[in-house]
C-alpha positions as CSV (number, residue, x, y, z in Angstrom):
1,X,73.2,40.5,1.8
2,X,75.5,39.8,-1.3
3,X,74.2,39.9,-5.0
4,X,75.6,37.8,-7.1
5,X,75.6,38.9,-10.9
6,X,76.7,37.9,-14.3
7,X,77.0,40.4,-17.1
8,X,76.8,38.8,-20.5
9,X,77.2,40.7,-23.8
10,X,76.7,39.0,-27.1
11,X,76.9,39.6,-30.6
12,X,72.7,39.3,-31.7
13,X,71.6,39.0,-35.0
14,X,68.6,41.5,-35.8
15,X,65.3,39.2,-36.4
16,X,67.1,35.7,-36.0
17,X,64.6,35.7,-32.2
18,X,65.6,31.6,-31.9
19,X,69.6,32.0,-32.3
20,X,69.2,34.8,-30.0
21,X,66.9,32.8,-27.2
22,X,69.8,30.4,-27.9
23,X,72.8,32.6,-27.6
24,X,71.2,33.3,-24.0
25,X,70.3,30.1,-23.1
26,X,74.3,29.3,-23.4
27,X,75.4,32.6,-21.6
28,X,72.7,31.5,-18.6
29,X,73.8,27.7,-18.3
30,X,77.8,29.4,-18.3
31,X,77.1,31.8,-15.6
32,X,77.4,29.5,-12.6
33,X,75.5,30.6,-9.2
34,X,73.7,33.7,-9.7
35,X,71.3,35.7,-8.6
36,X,70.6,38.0,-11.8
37,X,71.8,37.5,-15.3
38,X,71.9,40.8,-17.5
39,X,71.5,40.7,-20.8
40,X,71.5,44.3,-23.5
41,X,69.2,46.4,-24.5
42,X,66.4,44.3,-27.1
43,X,68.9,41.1,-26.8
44,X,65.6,39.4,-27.7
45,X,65.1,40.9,-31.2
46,X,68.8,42.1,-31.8
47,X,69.5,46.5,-32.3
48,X,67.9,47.9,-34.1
49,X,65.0,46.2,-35.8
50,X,63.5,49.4,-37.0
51,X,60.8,48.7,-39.5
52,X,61.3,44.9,-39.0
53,X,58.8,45.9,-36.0
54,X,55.6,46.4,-38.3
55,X,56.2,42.8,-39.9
56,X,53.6,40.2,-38.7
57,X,56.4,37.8,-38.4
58,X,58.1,39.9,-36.2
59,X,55.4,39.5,-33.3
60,X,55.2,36.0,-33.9
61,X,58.8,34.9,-34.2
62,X,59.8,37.2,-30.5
63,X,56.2,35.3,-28.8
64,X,58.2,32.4,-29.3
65,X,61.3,33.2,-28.4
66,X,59.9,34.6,-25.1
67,X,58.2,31.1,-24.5
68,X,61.6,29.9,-24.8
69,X,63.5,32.1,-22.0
70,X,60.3,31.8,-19.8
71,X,60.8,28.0,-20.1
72,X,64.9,28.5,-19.2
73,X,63.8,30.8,-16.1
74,X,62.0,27.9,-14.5
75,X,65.2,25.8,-14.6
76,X,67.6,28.0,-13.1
77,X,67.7,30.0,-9.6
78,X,68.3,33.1,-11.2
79,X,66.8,36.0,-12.7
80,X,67.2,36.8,-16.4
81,X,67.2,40.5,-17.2
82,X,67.0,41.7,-20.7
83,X,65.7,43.5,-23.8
84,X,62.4,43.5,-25.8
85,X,59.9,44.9,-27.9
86,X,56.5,44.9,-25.9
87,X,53.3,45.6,-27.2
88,X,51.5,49.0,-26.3
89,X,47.9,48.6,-26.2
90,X,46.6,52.1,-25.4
91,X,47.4,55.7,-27.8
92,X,50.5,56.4,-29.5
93,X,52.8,54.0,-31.5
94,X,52.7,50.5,-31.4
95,X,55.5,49.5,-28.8
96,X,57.6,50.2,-25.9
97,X,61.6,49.4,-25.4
98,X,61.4,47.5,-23.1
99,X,63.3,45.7,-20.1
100,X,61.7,42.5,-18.9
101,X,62.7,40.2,-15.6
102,X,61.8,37.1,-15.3
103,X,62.4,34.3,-12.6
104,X,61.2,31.1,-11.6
105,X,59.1,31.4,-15.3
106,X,57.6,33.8,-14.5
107,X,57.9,37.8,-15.2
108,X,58.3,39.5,-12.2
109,X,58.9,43.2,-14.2
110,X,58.3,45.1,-17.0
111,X,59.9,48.7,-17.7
112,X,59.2,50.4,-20.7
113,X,62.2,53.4,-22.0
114,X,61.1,56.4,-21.0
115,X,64.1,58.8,-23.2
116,X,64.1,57.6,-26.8
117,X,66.8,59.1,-29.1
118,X,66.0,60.7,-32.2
119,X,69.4,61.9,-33.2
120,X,72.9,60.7,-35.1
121,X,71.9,56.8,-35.6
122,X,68.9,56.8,-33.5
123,X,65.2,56.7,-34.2
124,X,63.3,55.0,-31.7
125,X,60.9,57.6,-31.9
126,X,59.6,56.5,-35.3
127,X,58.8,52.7,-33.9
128,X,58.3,53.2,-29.6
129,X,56.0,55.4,-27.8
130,X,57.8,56.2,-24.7
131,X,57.2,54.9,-21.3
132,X,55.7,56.5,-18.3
133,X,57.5,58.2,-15.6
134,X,57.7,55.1,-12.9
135,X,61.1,53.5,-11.4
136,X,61.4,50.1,-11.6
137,X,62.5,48.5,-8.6
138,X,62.5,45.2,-7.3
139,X,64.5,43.4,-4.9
140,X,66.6,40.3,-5.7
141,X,69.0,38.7,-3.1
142,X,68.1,41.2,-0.5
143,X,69.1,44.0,-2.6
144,X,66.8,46.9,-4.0
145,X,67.9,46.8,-7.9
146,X,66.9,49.8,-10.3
147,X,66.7,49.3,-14.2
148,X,66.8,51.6,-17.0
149,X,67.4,51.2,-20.4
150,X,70.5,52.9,-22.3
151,X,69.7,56.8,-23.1
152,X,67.8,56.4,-19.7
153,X,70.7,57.2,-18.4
154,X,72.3,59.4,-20.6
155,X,70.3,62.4,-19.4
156,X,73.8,64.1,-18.3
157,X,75.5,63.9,-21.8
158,X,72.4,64.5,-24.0
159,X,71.5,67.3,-22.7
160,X,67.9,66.9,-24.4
161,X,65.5,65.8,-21.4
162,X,63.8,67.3,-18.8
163,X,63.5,63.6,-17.1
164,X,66.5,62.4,-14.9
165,X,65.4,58.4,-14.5
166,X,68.4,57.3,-12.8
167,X,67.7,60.0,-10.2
168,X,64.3,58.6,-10.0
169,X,66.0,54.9,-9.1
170,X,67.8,56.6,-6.2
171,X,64.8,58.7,-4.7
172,X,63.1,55.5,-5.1
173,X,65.6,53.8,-2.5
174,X,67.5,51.4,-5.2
175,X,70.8,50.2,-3.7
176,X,72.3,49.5,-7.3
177,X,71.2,50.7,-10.9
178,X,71.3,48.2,-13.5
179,X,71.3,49.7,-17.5
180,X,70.9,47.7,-20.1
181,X,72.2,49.4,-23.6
182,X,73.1,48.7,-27.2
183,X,75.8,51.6,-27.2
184,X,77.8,52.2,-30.6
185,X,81.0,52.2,-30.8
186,X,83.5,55.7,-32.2
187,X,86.4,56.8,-31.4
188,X,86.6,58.0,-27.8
189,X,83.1,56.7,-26.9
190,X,84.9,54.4,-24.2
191,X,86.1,57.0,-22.7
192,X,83.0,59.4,-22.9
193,X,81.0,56.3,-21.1
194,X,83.3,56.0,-18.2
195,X,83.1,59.8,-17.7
196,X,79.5,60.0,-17.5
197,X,78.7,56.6,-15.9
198,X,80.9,58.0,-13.0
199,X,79.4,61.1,-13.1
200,X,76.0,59.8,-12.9
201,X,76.8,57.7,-10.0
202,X,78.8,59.9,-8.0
203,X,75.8,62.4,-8.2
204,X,73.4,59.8,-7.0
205,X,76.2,58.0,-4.7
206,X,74.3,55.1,-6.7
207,X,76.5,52.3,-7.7
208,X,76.1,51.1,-11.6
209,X,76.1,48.3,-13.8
210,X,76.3,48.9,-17.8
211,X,75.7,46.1,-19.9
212,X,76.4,46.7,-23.5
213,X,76.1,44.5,-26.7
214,X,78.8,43.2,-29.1
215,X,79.3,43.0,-33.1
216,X,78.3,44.7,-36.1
217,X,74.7,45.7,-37.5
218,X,74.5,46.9,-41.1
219,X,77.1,50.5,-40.8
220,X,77.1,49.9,-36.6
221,X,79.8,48.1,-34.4
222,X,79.0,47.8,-31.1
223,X,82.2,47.1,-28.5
224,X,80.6,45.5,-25.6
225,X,83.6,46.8,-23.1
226,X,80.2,46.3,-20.0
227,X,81.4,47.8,-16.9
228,X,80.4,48.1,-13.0
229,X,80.6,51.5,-11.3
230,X,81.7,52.7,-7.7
231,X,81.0,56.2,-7.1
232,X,83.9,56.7,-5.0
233,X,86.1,54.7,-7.0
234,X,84.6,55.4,-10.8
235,X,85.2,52.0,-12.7
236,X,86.1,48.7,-10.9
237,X,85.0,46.4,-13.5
238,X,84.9,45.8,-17.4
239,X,84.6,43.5,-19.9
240,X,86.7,43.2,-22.9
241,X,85.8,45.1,-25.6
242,X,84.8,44.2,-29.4
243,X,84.9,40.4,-28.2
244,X,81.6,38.4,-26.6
245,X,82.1,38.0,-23.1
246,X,80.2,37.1,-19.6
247,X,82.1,38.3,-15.5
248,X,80.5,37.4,-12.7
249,X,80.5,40.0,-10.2
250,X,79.2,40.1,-6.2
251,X,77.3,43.4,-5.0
252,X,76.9,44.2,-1.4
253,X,75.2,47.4,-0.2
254,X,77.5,48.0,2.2
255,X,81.0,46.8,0.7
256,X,80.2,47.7,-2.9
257,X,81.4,45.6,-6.1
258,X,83.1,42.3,-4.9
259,X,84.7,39.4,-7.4
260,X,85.5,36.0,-5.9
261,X,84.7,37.4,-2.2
262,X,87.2,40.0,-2.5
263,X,86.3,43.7,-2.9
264,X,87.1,45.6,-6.0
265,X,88.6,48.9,-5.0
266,X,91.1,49.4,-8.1
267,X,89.5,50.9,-10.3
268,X,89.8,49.3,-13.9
269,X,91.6,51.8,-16.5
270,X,89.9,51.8,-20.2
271,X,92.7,50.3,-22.9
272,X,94.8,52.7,-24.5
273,X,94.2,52.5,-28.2
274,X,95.5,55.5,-30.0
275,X,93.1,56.1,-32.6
276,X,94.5,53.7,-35.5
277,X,94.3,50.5,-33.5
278,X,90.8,51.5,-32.2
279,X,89.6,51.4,-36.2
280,X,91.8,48.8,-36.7
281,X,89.6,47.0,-34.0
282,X,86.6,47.9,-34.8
283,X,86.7,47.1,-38.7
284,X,87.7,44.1,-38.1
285,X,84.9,43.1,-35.8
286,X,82.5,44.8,-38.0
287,X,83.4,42.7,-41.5
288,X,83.6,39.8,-39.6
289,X,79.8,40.2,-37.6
290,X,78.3,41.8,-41.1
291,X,79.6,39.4,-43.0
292,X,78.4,36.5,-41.1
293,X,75.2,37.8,-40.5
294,X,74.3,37.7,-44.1
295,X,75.6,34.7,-44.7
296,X,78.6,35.5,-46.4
297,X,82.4,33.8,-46.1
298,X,84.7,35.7,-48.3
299,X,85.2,39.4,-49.7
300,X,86.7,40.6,-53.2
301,X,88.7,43.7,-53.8
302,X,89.8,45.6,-56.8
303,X,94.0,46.3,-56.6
304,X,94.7,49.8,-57.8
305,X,98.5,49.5,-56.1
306,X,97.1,52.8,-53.9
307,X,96.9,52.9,-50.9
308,X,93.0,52.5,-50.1
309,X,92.7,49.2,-51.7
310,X,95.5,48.0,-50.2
311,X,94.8,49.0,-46.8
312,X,90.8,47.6,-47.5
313,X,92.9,44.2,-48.7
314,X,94.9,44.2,-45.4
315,X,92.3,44.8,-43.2
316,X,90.1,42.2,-44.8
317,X,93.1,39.5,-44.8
318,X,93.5,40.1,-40.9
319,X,89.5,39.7,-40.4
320,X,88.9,36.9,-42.6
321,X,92.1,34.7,-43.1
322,X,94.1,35.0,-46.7
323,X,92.2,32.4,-47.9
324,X,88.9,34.7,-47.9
325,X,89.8,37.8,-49.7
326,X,90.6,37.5,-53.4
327,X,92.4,40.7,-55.4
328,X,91.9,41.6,-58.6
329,X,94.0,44.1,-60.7
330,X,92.8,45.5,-63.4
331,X,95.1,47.9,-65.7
332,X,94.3,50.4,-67.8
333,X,96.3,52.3,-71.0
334,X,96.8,55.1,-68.3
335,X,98.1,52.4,-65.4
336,X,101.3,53.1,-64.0
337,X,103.2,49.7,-63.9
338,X,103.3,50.4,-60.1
339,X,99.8,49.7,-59.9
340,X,100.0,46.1,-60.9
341,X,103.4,45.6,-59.4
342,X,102.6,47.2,-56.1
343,X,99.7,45.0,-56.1
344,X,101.4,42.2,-56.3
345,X,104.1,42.5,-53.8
346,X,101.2,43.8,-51.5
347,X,99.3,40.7,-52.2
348,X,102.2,38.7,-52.0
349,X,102.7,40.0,-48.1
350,X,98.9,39.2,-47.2
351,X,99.5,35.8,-49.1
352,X,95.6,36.2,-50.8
353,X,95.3,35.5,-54.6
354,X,95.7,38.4,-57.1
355,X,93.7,37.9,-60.6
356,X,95.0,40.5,-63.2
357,X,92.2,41.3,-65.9
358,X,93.7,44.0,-68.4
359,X,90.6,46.7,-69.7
360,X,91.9,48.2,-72.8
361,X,90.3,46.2,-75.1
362,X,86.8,46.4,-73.3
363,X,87.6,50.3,-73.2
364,X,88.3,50.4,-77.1
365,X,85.2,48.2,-77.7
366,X,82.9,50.8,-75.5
367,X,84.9,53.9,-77.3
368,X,84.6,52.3,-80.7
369,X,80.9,51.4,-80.4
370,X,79.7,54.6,-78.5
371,X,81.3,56.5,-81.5
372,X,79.0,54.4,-84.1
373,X,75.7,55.1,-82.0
374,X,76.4,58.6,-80.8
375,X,78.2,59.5,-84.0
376,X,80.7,61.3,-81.6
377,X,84.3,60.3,-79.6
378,X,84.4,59.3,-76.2
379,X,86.4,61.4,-74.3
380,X,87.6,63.4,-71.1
381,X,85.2,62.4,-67.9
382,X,83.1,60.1,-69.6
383,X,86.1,58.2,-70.9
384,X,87.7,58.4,-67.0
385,X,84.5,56.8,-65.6
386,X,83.8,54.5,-67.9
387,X,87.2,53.2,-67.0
388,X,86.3,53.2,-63.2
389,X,83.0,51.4,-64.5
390,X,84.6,48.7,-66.6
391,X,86.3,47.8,-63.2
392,X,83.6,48.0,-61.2
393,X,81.4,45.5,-63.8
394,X,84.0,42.6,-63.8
395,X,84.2,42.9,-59.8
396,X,80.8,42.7,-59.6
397,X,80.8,39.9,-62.6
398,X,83.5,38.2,-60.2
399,X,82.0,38.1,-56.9
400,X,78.3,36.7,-58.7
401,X,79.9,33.6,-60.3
402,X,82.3,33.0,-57.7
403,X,80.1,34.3,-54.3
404,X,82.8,36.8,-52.0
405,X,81.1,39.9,-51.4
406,X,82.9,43.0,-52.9
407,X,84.4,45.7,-50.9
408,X,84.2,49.2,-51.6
409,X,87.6,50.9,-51.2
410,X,86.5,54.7,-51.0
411,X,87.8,56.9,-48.1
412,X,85.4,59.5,-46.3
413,X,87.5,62.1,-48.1
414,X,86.4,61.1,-52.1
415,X,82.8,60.3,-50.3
416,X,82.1,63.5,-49.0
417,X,83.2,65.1,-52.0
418,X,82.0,63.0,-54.3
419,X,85.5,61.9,-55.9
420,X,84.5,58.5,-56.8
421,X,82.7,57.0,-59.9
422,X,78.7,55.8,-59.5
423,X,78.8,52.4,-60.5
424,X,82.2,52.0,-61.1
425,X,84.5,52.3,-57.9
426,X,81.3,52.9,-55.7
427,X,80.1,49.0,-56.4
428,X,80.0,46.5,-53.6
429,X,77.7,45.6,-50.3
430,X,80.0,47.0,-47.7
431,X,83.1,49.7,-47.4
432,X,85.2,49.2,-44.5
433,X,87.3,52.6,-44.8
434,X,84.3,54.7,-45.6
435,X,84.3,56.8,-42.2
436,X,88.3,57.2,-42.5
437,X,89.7,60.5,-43.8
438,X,92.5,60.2,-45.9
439,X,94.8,61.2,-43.8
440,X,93.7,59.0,-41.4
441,X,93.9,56.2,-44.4
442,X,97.8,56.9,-44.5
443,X,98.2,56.5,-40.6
444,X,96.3,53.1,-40.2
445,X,98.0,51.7,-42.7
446,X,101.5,52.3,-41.4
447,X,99.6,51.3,-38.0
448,X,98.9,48.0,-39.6
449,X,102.7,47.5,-40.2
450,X,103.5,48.5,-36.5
451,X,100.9,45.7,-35.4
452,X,102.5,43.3,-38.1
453,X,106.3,44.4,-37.0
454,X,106.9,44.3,-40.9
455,X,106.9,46.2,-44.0
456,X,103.1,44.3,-45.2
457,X,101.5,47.3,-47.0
458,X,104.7,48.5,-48.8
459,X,105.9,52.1,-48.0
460,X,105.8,52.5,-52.1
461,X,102.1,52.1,-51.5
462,X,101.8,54.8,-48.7
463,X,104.0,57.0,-49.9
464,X,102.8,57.1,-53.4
465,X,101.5,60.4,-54.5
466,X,97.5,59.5,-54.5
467,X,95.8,59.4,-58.2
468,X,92.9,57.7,-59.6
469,X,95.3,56.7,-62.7
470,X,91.9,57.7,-65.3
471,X,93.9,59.8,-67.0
472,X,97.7,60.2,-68.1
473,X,99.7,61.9,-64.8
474,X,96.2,62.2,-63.1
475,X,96.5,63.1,-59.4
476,X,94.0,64.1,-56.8
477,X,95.8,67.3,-56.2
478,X,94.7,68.3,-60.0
479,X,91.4,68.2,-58.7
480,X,90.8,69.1,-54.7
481,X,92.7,70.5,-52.2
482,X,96.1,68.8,-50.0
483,X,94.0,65.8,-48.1
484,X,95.8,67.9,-45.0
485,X,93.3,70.8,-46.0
486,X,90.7,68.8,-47.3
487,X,90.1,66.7,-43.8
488,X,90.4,69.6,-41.8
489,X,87.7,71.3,-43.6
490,X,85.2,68.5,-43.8
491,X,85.7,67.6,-39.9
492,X,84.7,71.2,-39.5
493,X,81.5,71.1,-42.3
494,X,80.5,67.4,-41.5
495,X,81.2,66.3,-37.9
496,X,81.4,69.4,-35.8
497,X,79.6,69.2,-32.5
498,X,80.0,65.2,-33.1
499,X,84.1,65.6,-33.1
500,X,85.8,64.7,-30.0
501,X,86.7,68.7,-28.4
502,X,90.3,68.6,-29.2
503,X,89.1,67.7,-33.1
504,X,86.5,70.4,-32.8
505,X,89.0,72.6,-31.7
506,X,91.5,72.1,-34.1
507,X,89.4,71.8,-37.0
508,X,87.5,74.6,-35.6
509,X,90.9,76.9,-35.6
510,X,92.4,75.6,-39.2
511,X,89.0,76.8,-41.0
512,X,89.4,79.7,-39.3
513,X,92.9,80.9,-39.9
514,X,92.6,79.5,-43.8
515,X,89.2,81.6,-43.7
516,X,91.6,85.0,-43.5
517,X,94.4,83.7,-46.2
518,X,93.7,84.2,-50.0
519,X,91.7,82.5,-51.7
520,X,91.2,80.6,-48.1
521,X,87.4,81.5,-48.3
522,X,86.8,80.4,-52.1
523,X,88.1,77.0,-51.0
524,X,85.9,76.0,-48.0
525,X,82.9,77.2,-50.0
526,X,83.7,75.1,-52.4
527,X,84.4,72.4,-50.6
528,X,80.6,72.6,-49.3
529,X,79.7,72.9,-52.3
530,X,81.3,69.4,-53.4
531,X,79.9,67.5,-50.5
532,X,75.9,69.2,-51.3
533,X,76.5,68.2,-54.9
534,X,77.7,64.4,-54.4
535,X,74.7,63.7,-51.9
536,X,73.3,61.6,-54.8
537,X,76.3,59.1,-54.9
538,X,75.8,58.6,-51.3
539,X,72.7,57.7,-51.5
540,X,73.1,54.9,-53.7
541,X,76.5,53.6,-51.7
542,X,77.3,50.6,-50.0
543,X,77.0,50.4,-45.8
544,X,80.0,52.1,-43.9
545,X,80.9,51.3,-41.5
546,X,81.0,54.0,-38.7
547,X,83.7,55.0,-37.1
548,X,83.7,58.4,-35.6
549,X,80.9,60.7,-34.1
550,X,79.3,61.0,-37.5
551,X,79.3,59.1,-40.8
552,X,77.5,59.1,-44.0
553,X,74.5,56.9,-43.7
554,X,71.8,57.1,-40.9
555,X,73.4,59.6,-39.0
556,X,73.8,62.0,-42.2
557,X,70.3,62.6,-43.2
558,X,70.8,65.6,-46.1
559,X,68.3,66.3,-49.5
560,X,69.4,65.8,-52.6
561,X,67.5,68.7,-54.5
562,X,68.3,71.9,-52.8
563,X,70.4,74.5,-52.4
């Protein structure tokens, strides 16, 4: 009585229902002799559609792809598991989440989500009316299989639901539990799966299956990294992670998880990735997976010679190829000449092209004109941003005549407090560094270097003192607090609960030791105060990409007028 599986996770596009029927099809005639092929959580539709559900197209364009996977079930032995939007004829809102099964063409289950998230990135409870309290089992190969779907069996680490699902599989007499999911990845959420998929099966003595999807949607990257779980042995099985992929695996009641006929008993460790070269990972999955998905091939970056563009510039190179990602400098009366030599040496590692485009004269032409209309000079922070404006018009100006997309440069740092210019240096249609403090900035760009085993990003670059270069010796430091202060103090204000509990803890501690010093008090209100003021840029910034427990953007949902 042996199961035989294959777990497939796939990078889906949202709404593209024919390239996802055919990304399956592949994945089904790859997976050799099987008894049940898993696919993620709405693999049909790609996560998340949101309001792409109310579209009439929408109905139409999943019907069809359905027909198609109903037509590949008849042609193979096995039975294809996966996601999709169903219908809900009866009160409440329009659909369910839903996991279908079919074989031999035809559909042999249907389960709808019972636990829908409404929190951080999550609102399936604006589009799905959730689904009734009834475990889905069915047996396949001899074996009683149980299905959920994702939060379904986060019950443990939410701590939000009455309902325990999974323990309903296990009173219901399912040998295995099989969870479907379209998990986002942040820092430490591999590990924070493995802990509570063990957990959850060592409490039901329930063996597991998670089966995750892959690539980047809009601000989310999803790692993939699917797994099989033993409970007496924890994880035995995983995919790669941030890479498509597809394992066969054998499941036998009584011998557990097998691969090739041979049991698994070691269990499989998680990769160690200290933090840098988890973002490192993950920003280059999610540029490449965005980037692609709206049809785009190559990026442009403004070159400050600091070290947020030239991180952004490195980053991009590595995703994209040199030839991709174009540079452009842009100098100023108030430039340093490190910022256009830097930039070159920088650019000259990468081996991308770097366009220099001198402002002053547009900058006197603005200054000379707003004078004659206003009858007054132009001066002090309008002069600074219209610099940062200037630059951000000829990006722009670049990237529509000559198509890359531009990047945003700005770390969560100047986002959250609002130190960044609106439609100057807060221009472009995505920003890869967006969820990094600034401190963190620093230590992935010497992690780049480590990766590279060279000096790429030059140390003049990271240790350069930072400064927006609008004004003669500007410097951040003239205008917030040390980054070292700043970062603890908006972990503490903006992630909180979402930080990992040695963050929590450590933010938790600073703010409280600066809250006794002088003048410690005066600069975390202020701080606050910055990040409730800037709300407005925010709202009109490009897509980050997320990174840690919480980022600006879906998960940050905050009103502009209020106090």
């Amino acid at each position: 009585m042996t199961l035989r599986l294959s777990l497939v996770q796939l990078d889906y596009t949202v709404g593209d229902f024919d390239g996802n029927a055919q990304l399956m099809a592949q994945a089904v005639a790859a997976a050799g002799p099987a008894d049940l092929i898993v696919f993620s959580e709405l693999s049909l539709s790609g996560y998340y559609p949101a309001d792409k559900l109310d579209l009439p197209a929408f109905r139409a364009g999943q019907a069809r792809a359905l027909e198609q996977l109903i037509s590949l079930s008849e042609q193979t032995g096995a039975a294809l598991a996966f996601g999709m939007a169903t219908p809900n004829d009866g009160a409440g809102k329009a659909w369910f989440n839903s996991l279908v099964v079919l074989q031999g063409g035809q559909e042999i289950l249907r389960y709808h989500k019972q636990l829908l998230p409404d929190y951080d990135v999550f609102n399936e409870q604006r589009h799905f009316e959730p689904g009734p309290r009834h475990p889905a089992v069915i047996e396949l190969a001899g074996v009683r299989v149980g299905f959920l779907i994702c939060e379904d069996v986060w019950h443990d680490a939410a701590g939000l639901y009455a309902q325990d699902p999974a323990a309903d599989l296990a009173q219901a007499g399912a040998q295995l539990m099989v969870s479907i999911n379209a998990s986002p990845s942040s820092v430490g959420k591999q590990a924070q799966r493995d802990a509570l998929f063990a957990s959850v099966s060592r409490r039901l003595k329930l063996p597991l299956v998670f089966v995750n999807q892959v690539g980047g949607n809009d601000s989310l990257v999803f790692d993939g990294a699917s797994l099989a779980v033993d409970p007496a042995l924890g994880v035995v099985a995983r995919l790669p992670g941030f890479e498509t992929a597809q394992q066969s695996l054998e499941f036998d009641p009584a011998r557990g998880f097998g691969q090739a006929g041979a049991a698994l008993t070691a269990a499989a460790a998680a990769p160690a990735l200290n933090d840098s070269r988890f973002y490192y990972q993950q920003i280059l999955l999610g540029l490449r997976s965005y980037l692609r998905k709206i049809g785009g091939r190559s990026v442009v970056v403004g070159s400050s010679g600091g070290i947020d563009s030239a991180l952004t510039l490195a980053l991009a190179r590595d995703a994209l190829g040199a030839e991709n990602v174009h540079a452009v400098t842009m100098p100023s009366r108030v430039s340093t000449a490190g910022s256009v030599s830097d930039s070159a040496i920088l650019c000259r590692n990468l081996g991308i092209a770097l366009h220099e485009f001198p402002i002053a004269p547009l900058v006197d032409a603005y200054g000379t004109g707003f004078a004659a209309a206003f009858d007054c000079d132009l001066s002090g922070l309008a002069l600074e941003n219209l610099q940062s404006r200037v630059r951000g018009t000829i990006l722009m100006a670049f990237s529509n005549r000559n198509g890359p997309m531009l990047l945003t440069t700005g770390n969560k740092s100047e986002v959250a407090v609002g130190y960044c210019t609106l439609y100057g240096d807060t221009n472009g249609g995505l920003n890869l560094i967006g969820d990094l403090y600034k401190t963190e900035v620093f230590e992935l760009a010497r992690e780049f270097n480590r990766i590279h085993g060279a000096e790429v990003i030059p140390e003049a670059i990271i240790v350069k003192e930072p400064s927006a270069e609008l004004a003669e010796g500007q410097r951040d430091s003239d205008s917030l607090p040390p980054y070292p202060v700043l970062d603890e103090i908006l972990k503490w204000h903006i992630e909180g609960a979402a930080l990992r509990p040695e963050e929590a803890a450590v933010a938790a501690a600073f703010v409280e030791q600066l809250m006794q010093e002088a003048g410690g008090p005066e600069t975390v209100a202020r701080v606050q105060q910055l990040v409730a003021r800037s709300e407005f840029k925010r709202r009109q910034a490009p897509p980050i990409i997320k990174l840690r427990g919480r980022a600006f953007g879906a998960g940050w949902q905050m009103p502009i007028a209020a106090r």
